[in-house]
N, C-alpha and C positions, 0 to 999 in steps of 0.2 A: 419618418421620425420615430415613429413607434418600436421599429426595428434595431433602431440605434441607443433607445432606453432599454430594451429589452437585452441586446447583446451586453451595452455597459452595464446592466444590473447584475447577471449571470458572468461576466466578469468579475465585478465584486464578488458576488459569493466564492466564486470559484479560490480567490485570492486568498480570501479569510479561511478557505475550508484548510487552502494548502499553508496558511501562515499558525493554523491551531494545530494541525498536524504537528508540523515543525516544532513548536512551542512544546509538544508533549513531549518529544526527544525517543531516544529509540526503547524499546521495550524490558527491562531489566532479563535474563535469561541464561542459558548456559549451553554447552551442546547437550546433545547423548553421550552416555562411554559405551553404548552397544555400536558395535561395528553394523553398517548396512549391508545388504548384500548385494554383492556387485555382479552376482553369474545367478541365470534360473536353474533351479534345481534339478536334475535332470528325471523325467518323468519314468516309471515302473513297468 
């Protein structure tokens, strides 16, 4: 019985952690305008 208060507790949280997440919505942001580099440089 313990097991199953214990699982449904940590389900709750779990829920609420992913339902405050959600709630916050996604991050305001932008890209870079620096290009990444996509080749290693070739060594000396």
């Amino acid at each position: 019985m313990r097991a199953l208060i214990a699982a449904t507790a940590g389900l709750a949280v779990a829920l609420a952690l992913v339902l405050t997440i959600t709630a916050m919505g996604s991050p305001a942001g932008s890209t870079s305008p620096k290009p990444m580099l996509t080749t290693v440089p070739a060594h000396p």
